[in-house]
N, C-alpha and C positions, 0 to 999 in steps of 0.2 A: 121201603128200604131197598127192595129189589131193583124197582125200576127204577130208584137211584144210582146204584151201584151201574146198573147197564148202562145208564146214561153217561157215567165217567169212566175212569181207566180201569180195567179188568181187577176184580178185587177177589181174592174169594172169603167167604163170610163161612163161621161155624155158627150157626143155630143151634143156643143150648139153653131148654127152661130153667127159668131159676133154682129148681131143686136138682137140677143135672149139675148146675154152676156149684150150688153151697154141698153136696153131697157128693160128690164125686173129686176123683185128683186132677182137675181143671183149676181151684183154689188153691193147690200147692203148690203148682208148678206155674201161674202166671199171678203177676202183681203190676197192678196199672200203673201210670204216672196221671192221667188223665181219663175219668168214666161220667159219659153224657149218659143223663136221662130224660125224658119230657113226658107229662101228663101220665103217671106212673101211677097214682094216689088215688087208685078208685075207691079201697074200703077202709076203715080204721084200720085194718089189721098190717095192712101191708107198707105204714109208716116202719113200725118197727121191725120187719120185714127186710122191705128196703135199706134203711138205716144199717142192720146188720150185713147182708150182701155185700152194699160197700164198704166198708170196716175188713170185709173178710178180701175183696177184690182190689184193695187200693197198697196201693208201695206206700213206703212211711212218706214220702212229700207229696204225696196224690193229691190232685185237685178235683173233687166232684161240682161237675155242671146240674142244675136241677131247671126244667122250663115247666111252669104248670099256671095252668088258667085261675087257682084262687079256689081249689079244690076244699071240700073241709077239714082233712085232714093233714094239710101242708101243717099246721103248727104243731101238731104232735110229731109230726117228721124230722121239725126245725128241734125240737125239746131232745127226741131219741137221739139226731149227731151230737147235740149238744154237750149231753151226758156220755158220749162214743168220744168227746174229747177233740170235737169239729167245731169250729168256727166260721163264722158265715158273712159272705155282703150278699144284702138284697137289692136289684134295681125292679123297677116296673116300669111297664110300659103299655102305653093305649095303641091297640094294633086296629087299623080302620077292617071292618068284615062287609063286604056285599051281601046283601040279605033279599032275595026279592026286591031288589032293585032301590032300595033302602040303604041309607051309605048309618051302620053302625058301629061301636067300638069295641073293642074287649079289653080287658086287661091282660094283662099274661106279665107273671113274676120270675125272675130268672134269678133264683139261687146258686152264688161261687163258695165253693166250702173248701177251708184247708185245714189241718192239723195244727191243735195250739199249737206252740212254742212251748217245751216245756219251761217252767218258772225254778230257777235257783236262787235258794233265800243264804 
């Protein structure tokens, strides 16, 4: 991310772990419109983890981007916004990878998530 950022127009970036983000008044005082993550999903635990961070980091019409290789715990992640009251499109996609000179594919799933609507009966 560094050597992105040098690579384009002068940016300055705060580095903050995720327990500096949910425990601290960084939560209070900002609310996204827009929070990218990609290949986030290393253990169970951090489905519901993650799930809550953005819940706690998103403005009411927030839209969460999610990029992840088909990790095993993407669908408990999809279950926790679900019940957080997020709705989801999935696309997929086969990304060609050079492998030792080996032409291979991946997949990689790109979750857009926004907040239902709520429903009046």
């Amino acid at each position: 991310l560094r050597k992105n950022v040098e690579q384009n127009e002068p940016v300055h970036l705060n580095f903050l772990t995720p327990d500096e983000v949910l425990n601290g008044s960084f939560v209070d005082k900002n609310k996204f419109e827009w929070i990218i993550a990609s290949d986030v999903l290393y253990d169970r635990n951090l489905a519901v983890f993650f799930a809550d961070m953005v819940c706690q980091l998103a403005a009411p019409q927030a839209r969460f981007i999610l990029a992840d290789p088909g990790r095993a715990y993407i669908q408990e992640f999809v279950h926790a916004m679900d019940s957080r009251g997020w709705r989801h499109d999935l696309q997929a996609w086969k990304v060609p990878l050079k492998s030792r000179g080996l032409g291979i594919s991946s997949d990689i799933f790109l979750l857009v998530f926004d907040r239902r609507e709520p429903k009046f009966y």
